[in-house]
N, C-alpha and C positions, 0 to 999 in steps of 0.2 A: 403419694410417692415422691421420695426428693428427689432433684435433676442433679447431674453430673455441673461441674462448671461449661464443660465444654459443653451440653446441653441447652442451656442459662445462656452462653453469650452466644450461640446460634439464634436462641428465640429474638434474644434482643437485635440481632441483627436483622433479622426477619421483618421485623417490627419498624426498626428503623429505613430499611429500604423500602417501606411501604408508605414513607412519608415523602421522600425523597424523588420530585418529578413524576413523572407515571412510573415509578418501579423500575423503570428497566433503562438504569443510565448507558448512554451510547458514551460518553469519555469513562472510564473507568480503569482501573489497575493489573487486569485480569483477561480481556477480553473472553469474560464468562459467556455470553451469547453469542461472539464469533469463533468459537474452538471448532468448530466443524468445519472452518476454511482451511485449518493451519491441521500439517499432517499428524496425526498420532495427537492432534490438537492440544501441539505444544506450540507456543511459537518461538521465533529464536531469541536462544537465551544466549547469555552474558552481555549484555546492552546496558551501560552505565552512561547515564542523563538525566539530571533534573530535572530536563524542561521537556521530555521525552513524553507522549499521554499517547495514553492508549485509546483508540478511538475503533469501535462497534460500529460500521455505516451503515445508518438506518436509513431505509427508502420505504416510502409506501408501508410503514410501520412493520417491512421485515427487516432482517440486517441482511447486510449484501456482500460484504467481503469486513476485512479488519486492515486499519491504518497505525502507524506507530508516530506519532507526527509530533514535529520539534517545535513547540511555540515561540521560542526565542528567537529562532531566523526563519519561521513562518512556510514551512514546507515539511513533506514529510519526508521522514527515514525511511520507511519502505512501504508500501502497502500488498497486503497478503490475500490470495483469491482464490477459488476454486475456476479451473479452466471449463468453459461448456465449447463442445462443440459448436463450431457456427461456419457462416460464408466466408464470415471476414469485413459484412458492408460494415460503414462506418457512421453513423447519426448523428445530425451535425442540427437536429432540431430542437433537442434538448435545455431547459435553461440551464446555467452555471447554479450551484446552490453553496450553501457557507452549512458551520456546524454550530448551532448554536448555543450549545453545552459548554464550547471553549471559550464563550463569554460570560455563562451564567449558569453555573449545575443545574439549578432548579429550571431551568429552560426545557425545549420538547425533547426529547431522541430521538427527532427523525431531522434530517436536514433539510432546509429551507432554499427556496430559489433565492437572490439576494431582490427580487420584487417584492418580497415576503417581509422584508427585515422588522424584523422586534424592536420598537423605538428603544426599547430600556437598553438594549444591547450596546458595546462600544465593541464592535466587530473586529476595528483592525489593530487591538493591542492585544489579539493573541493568536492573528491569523492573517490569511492575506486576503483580500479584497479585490474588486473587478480592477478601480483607480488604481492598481500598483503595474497590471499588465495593458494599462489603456495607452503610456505612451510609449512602448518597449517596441520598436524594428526589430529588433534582432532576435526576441525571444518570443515563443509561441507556450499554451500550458499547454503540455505535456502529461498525459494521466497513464501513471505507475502502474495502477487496475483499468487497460486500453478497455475503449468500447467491441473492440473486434477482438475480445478477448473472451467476449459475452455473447448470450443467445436472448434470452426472456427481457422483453423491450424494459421492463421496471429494472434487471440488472442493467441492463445496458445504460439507462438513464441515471441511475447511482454512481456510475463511474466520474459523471460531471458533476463533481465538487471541490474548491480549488485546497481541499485537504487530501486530494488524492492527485495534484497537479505539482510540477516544477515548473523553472524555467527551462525550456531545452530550446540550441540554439537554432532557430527555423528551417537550413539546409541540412542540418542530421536528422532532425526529427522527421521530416517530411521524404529523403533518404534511407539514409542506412539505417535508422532504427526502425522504423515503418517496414523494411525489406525482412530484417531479422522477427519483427513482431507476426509476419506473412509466416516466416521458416516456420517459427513454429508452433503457429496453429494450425499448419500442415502436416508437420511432425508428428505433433498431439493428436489432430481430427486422423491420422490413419493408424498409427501405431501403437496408441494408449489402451490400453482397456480397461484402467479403472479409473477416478477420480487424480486431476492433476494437481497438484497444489505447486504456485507460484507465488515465488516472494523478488520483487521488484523493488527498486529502492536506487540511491544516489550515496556518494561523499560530495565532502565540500571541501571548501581550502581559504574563506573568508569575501569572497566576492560576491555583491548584491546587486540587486535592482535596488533604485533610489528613488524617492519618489518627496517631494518639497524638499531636499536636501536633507534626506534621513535615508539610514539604510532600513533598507526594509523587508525585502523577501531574498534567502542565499541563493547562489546560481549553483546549482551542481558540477564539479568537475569529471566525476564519472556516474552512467547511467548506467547500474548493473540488474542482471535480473537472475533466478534461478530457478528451476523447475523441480519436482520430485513424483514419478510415476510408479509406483511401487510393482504393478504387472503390465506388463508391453509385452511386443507380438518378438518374443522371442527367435524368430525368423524373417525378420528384418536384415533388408543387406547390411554388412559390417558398417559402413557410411553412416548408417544411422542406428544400430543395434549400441552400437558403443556409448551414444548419448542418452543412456538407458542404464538405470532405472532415474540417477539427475543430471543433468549439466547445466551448463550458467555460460553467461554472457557478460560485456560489457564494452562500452563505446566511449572516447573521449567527448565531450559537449561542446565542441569549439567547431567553427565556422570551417576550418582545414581539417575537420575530422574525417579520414575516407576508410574509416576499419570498424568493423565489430570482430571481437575477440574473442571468438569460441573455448571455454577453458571449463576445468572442472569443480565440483563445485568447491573442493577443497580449496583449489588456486583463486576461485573469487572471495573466499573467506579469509583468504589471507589478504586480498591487495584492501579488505575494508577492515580488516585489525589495523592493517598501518595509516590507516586517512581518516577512522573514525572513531569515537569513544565506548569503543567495546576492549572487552578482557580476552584473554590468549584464549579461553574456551570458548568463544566467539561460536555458533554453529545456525545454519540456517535450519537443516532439518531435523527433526530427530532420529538418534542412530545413523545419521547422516543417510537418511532415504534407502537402508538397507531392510529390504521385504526381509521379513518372518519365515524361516521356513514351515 
């Protein structure tokens, strides 16, 4: 029987990702193994970046959420999650872990504590490192996929990885964003009823952490987030019925920051067209989080 082409370069693909690491790379172009985080498991399209990779976070050899993460200033563009129900505590016993794919394809797909590190590895020429946040006052990491954003101790522990961290500046994070992160997994734990999917993420404006007199990790100037719940408790007071089926957030990252921004998702898709390298079709959800009838 002859094969089609398209047949012929499937196999050969087959073939060749069976050579390639254990099979199932965690950096890759696709996030083929984390489509089940992002809704209609698309995720957001129009994002134009070279140094942009797609990164599958692998924990305990499951994948735990999907990261979109910028090698070049060493933090990520958003990272995307499914919401679980939980209390809200937060685990603080966790080690920090790195990605080791962003040093070496052929490397594992799960991330690594940095106790762990791979001697062949050169870790901090595509990522950031503990030594970048070791002598930072001002700035704490901050993870895009929160621990209190999770239920099952292995997700929760997958969130500590500094491919899923910024800088955020210690009085907001520890504040106002922490207070809105409370909003709404209160929101979500009472009024959701089906899977939430959350896309988290930053712009920038060129300012760093410096670390021997090199720039090295960007500080975000806005921390935005957006939510998409496709069925909610349709009789929810108006107060919160309105921020249904998405809404979005965001918070300036500065020390005098005393506001989170309640806006919709349309309006936070526009303030990251103008601060970041995405195209006019710019969209976080697909259909823009509008249920099926």
């Amino acid at each position: 029987m002859s094969l089609s082409v398209e047949s012929q370069l499937g196999s050969v693909l087959l073939v060749l990702a069976c050579f390639v690491g254990l099979g199932q790379l965690s950096v890759d172009s696709s996030f083929r193994e984390c489509a089940h985080f992002l809704y209609k498991q698309q995720p957001p399209t129009g994002v134009q970046n070279k140094d942009f990779q797609s990164i599958c976070q692998r924990y305990n050899n499951q994948p735990r959420y999907a990261t979109l993460y910028d090698s070049s200033k060493r933090i990520p563009f958003y990272s995307a999650y499914t919401f679980k129900r939980s209390d809200g505590e937060k685990h603080i016993n966790f080690p920090w872990m790195y990605e080791p794919q962003l040093s070496s394809p052929s490397a594992t797909d799960n991330m690594l504590p940095f106790l762990e590190v791979l001697p062949e590895l050169k870790l901090d020429e595509a990522q950031a490192v503990l030594e970048d946040y070791a002598d930072s006052v001002m700035y704490v990491r901050g993870q895009l996929n929160p621990d209190e954003h999770q239920a099952d101790p292995d997700d929760k522990a997958a969130t500590y990885t500094l491919t899923n961290v910024v800088p955020q500046v210690k009085d907001f994070y520890r504040t106002q964003w922490s207070h809105h992160l409370n909003n709404v997994r209160q929101r979500l734990n009472n009024y959701c009823h089906s899977t939430a999917y959350v896309v988290t993420g930053v712009t920038t404006t060129g300012n760093t952490i410096r670390r021997d007199n090199v720039n090295r990790v960007a500080i975000p100037k806005y921390i935005w987030s957006a939510y998409c719940c496709p069925d909610f408790d349709t009789n929810a007071p108006y107060d919160i019925r309105y921020k249904f089926p998405s809404f979005a957030a965001y918070g300036l990252n500065e020390v005098a920051s005393s506001f989170i921004m309640e806006v919709s998702q349309k309006r936070i898709e526009t303030l990251i067209k103008q601060q970041m390298p995405v195209d006019q079709n710019f969209q976080l959800f697909a259909s823009n989080c509008i249920p099926e009838v």
